[in-house]
N, C-alpha and C positions, 0 to 999 in steps of 0.2 A: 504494500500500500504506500507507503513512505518513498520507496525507491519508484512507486511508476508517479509520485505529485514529485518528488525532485524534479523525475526527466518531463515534465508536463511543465512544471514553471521556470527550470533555469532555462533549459534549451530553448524553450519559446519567446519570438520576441514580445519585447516591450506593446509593441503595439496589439499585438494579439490577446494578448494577456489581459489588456485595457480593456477591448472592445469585449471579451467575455465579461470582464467584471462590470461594464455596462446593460450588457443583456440581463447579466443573473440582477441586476437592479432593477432594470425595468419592468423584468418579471415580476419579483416582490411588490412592486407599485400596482402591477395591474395584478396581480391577485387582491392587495390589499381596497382598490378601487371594485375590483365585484363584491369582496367580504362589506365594504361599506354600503353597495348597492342595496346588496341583498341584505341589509340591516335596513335602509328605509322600507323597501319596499314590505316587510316581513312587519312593519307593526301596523296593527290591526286600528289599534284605538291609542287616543294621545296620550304618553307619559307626562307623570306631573315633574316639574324641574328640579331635576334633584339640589339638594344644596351645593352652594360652594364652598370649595375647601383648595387652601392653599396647599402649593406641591409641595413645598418646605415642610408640612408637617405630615404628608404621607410618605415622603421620599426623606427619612431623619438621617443624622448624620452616621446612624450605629449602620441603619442601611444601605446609606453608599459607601460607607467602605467595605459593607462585605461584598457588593457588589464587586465594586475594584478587586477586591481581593480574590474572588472568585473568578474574575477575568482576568487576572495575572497568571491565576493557577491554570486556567485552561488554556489562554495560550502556550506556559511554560510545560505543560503535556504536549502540545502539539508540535510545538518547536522540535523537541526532545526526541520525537518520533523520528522523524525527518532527519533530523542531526544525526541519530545513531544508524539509520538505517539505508542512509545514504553514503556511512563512511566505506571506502573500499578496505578489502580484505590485507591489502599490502599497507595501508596506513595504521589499521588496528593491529598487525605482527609489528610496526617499529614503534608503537604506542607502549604495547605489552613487554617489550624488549628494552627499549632507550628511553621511555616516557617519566614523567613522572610519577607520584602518588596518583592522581586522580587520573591521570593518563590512564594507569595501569588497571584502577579500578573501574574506569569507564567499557576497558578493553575486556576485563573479566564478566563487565554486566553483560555485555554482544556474545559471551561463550556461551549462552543460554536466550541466540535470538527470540524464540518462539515465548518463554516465560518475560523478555523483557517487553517484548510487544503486547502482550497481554496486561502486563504490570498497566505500561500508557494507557491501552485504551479503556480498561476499567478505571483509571484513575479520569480519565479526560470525561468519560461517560458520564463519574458519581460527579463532579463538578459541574458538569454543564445540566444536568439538571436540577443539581442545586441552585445554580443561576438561572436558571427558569425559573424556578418558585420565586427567590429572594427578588428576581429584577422584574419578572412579568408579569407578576399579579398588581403588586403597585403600583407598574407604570398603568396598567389596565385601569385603575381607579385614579390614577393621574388626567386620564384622560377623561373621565366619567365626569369626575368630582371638583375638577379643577380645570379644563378644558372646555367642559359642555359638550360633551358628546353622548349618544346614546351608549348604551351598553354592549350592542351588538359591534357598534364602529369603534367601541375602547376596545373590546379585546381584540378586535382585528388590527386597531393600529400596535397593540402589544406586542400581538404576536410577530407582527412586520418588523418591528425596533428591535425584539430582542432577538428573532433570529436574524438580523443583518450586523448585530454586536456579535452574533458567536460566530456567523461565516465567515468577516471580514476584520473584525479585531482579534478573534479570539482563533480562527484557522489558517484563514489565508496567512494573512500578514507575518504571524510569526514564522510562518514556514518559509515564506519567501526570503525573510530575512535572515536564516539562517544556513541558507545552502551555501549559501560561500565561506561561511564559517563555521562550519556543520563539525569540524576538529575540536576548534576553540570552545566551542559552548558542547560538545559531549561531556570534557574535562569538566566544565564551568556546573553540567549538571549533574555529573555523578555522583557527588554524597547526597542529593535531593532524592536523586532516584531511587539511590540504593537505599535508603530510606523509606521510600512510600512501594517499595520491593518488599522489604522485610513486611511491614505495617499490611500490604494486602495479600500477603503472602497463602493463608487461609481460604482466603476466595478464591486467588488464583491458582492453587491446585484445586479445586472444586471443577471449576470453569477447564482447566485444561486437560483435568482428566474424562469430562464428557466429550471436548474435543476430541483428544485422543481416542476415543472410543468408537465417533463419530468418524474418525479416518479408518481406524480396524476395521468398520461398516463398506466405506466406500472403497476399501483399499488404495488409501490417498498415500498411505506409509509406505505403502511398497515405491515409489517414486523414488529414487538414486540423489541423492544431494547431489548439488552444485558442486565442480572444484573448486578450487582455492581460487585459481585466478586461470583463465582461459588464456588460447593464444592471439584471440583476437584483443580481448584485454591489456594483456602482457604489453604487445603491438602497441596499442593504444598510449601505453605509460612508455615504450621507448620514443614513439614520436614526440607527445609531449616533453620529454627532456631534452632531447633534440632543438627543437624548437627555442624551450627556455635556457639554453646554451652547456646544460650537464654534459651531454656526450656530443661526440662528434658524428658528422655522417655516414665516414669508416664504420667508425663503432657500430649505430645503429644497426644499418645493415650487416655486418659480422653477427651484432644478437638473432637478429632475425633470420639470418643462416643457419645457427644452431639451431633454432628452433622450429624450422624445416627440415632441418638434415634427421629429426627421426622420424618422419611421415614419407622418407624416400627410399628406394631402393634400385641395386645397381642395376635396374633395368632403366631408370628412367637419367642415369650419365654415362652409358655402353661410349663405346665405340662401335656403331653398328656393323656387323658380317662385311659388306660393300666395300665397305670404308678400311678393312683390314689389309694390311700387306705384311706378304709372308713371304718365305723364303722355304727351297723344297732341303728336305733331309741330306739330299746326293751333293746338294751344294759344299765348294769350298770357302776356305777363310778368303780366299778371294775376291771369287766372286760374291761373297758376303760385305767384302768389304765396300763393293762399289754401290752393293744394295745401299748399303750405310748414308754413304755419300751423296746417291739420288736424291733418298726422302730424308737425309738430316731428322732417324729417330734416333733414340739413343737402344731401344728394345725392339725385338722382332721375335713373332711367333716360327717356330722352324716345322713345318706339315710332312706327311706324307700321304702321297696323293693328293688331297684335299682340305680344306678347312678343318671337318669334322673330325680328322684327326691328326692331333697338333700332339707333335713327341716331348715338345721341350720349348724354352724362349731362351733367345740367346741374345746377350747385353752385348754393348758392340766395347768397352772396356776391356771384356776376354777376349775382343781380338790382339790388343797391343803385344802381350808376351809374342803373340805367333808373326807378328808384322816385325816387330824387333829380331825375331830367331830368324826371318824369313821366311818361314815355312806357310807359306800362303795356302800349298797345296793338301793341307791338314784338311780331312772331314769337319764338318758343322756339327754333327752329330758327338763329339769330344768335346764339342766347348758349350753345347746348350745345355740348359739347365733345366732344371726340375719345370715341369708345369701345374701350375694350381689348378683348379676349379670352383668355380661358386655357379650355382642358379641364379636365375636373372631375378628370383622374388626375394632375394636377400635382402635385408636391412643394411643400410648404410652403413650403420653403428657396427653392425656384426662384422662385415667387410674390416672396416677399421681394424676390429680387434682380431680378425684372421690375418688377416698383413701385417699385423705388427708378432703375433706369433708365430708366422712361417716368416720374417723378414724376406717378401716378397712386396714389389712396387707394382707386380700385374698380375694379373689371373685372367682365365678364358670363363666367358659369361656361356653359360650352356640353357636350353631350354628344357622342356618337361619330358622329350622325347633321346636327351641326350645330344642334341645337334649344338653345332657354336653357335650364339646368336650373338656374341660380339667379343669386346677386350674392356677388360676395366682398370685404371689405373689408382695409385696410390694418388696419384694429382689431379684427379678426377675429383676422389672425392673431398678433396684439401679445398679445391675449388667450391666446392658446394659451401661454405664456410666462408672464407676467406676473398670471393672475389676470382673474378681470372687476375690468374700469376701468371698466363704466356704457355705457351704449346711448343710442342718441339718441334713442329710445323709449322709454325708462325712466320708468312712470309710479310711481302709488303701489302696485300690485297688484307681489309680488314673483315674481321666473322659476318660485320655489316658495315656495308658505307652509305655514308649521306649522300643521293643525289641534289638533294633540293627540299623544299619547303613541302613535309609530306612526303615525301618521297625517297623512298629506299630500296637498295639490291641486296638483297640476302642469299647466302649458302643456301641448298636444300636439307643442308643436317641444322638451321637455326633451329632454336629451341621453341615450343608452342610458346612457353610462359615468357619467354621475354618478349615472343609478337606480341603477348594479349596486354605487355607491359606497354610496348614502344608503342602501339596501335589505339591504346586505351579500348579496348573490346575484351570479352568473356568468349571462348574458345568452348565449344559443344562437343567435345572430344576426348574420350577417355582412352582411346586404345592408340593412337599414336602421339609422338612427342615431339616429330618436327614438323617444318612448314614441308617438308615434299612430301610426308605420310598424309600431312592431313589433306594438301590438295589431291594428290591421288584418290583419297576417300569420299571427297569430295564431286570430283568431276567422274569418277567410277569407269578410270579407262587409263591406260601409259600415257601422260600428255607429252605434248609435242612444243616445239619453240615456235613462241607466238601463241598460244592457247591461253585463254584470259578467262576469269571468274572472277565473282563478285562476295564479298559477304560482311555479311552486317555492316555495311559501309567501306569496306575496306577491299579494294581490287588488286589483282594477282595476277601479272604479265609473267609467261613462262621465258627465260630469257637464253639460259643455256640447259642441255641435256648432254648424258651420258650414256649409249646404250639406252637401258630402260630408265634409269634416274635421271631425278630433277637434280640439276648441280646450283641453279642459279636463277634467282625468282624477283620480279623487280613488285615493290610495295610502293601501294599510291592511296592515301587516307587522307581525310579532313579530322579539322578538330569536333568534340560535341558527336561523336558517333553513338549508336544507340549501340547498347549490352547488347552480346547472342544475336544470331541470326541465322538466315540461311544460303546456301551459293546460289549463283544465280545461273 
């Protein structure tokens, strides 16, 4: 309750907020304007006048101040509400931890959300209808006795005054005024609370073991609590630091790496099948050595026959002792090395800690059927963290280059998630991860150079091909594109 009126009055603007508190006024007037209608119309024969009587002596001074005092108390429940239940969960851990006395005891009262919510609103409840009695009857005969109104139009104006005292003094107001300083006045009110905690303590196990009885009925208990704090949450608290100058935007994004990096796996940072070059078993240090040289890796899988079966990966480091000896003409098959394996539904994290137990920098990404579906590296997943740190392939041609305003040429191995970053669009695609998988999936045929699609606002000019794959894809977008969509 507390947390949907925070998000209802901080987030909303000023002006909105306004024009509701004018409605809910206007409405009170024109209820109050039929209740007085229907008081002329409803007397039959004339009332004699009743006497007058000054408000001074209906309204004494013992009764405005419990008045007051009763509308301090109500709004100081309502605030309280709001204050505590708007605080986030990472404020109450450094409250309970670094805080003070009343920090700590503020934080201890939220360890028992549901009993402190209870405590407020039975405590809000017996107050506001003790200010009903103390302020509405009297004003009632305020108006009778000392206004000259009929009976039917006193209580209707009564009722009008005091319930615009408890909506707008006694709920709104203090709540609004408290969301921003919802920390400060938790502190400020926890020996009150924990006070009128103890004091209705009685009732409120009364009240909350019917509750709780009433959930055992509807099986409302079986519901999973909340965690601590989500990642969209988390997210939320690292931009805002950001923002207010705590971390940097390295940083930032480094957290929010990690906090990706356990929702992934090494299927979704392969080196796809395609994309692999290998070198055959029969080969020498030689002719390994110009492999080396061509594509500038530092590692290479060594096959026989084929992909699906790969003997060993050979570091081009173990070529030096044999380039120094001279013995160029040495088998490849001497100097490769062990081959890992991992399945492509591995967790990143597991990855991690299997490369760091076999001290291996790669392993062969295998599917369900035993076949290669790619290469994974130690820098792969360091990347996922960290940012690109540079490829051992890295020439002068960039992963993506700017053409122009909107307009970009992308690899066919780009990644979906940074389109749907660089594009500002939501990508409807669960089964592949580049831009050439998804257009494939898309247009549902080997496209060809020159072949164009459209989606959610964002067009795709085929620019280069290889054999069957896309190598090279030109992106042309506007700003303000709509989420999701379809190819055209």
């Amino acid at each position: 309750m507390a947390a949907t009126l925070m998000d209802e009055t901080a987030g909303e603007p000023p002006r909105s907020r306004k024009a509701r508190g004018v409605a809910a006024l206007a409405a009170a007037l024109a209820v109050v304007c039929l209740l007085l209608a229907a008081g002329r119309t409803g007397a039959e024969t004339p009332m004699t006048e009743a006497p007058h009587v000054p408000w001074t002596q209906i309204f004494t001074p013992n009764l405005m101040a419990a008045t007051v005092l009763l509308s301090v108390l109500s709004g100081f429940f309502s605030a309280s509400e709001v204050a505590y239940f708007s605080l986030q969960k990472v404020t109450l851990r450094g409250m309970r931890e670094n805080g003070g006395p009343f920090a700590r005891l503020a934080a201890r009262l939220m360890e028992q959300p549901g009993n402190l919510l209870a405590t407020l609103l039975m405590g809000n409840s017996i107050v506001n209808v003790l200010l009903g009695v103390v302020f509405g009857e009297p004003m009632a005969e305020v108006f009778e006795f000392s206004l000259g109104f009929s009976t039917p139009q006193a209580y209707a104006l009564s009722i009008a005054v005091t319930a615009s005292l408890l909506v707008f003094f006694c709920e709104v107001a203090p709540k609004v005024m408290v969301v921003r300083h919802n920390a400060l006045f938790a502190q400020a009110a926890a020996a009150p609370i924990y006070a009128a905690d103890r004091l209705l303590r009685p009732l409120r196990d009364v009240v909350t073991a019917m509750v709780g009885h009433l959930f055992r009925i509807t099986r409302f208990s079986e519901v999973p609590p909340a965690p601590f704090i989500t990642d969209e949450e988390f997210k939320s608290l690292l931009e805002d630091s950001r923002v207010s100058g705590v971390i940097e935007e390295d940083e930032r994004q480094m957290i929010e790496g990690i906090i990706e990096f356990g929702d992934k796996t090494v299927r979704d940072i392969l080196v796809p099948r395609p994309d692999i070059v290998s070198i055959s078993v029969q080969a020498t240090a030689g002719e390994a050595l110009k492999m080396f040289r061509e594509h500038e890796y530092s590692r290479m899988p060594v096959c026989r026959e084929d992909l699906d079966h790969i003997t060993g990966i050979l570091y081009a480091k173990d070529l030096l002792p044999v380039v120094e000896d001279g013995a160029l003409d040495t088998p490849i098959a001497e100097l490769a090395r062990r081959v890992h394996y991992v399945p492509e539904t591995m967790p990143l994290a597991d990855f991690l800690k299997a490369a760091q137990k076999t001290h291996s920098h790669i392993a062969v990404v295998v599917d369900e059927y035993g076949g290669t579906e790619g290469l994974v590296t130690l820098q792969d997943a360091i990347r996922e963290v960290v940012g690109d740190i540079g490829e051992e392939d890295d020439g002068e041609e960039g992963y993506c280059e700017r053409m122009g305003e909107g307009v970009y040429c992308v690899d066919g191995t780009y990644s979906l998630l940074e389109l749907e970053k660089l594009a500002g669009i939501t990508v409807d695609d669960e089964e592949h991860t580049t831009v050439a998988g998804f257009i494939m999936a898309q247009v549902e045929k080997i496209p060809q150079v020159g072949d164009e699609m459209e989606y959610s606002g964002v067009r795709f000019r085929i620019e280069e091909t290889c054999e069957k794959r896309v190598t090279r894809v030109r992106i042309e977008f506007d700003g303000g594109l709509d989420k999701g969509g379809d190819a055209a």
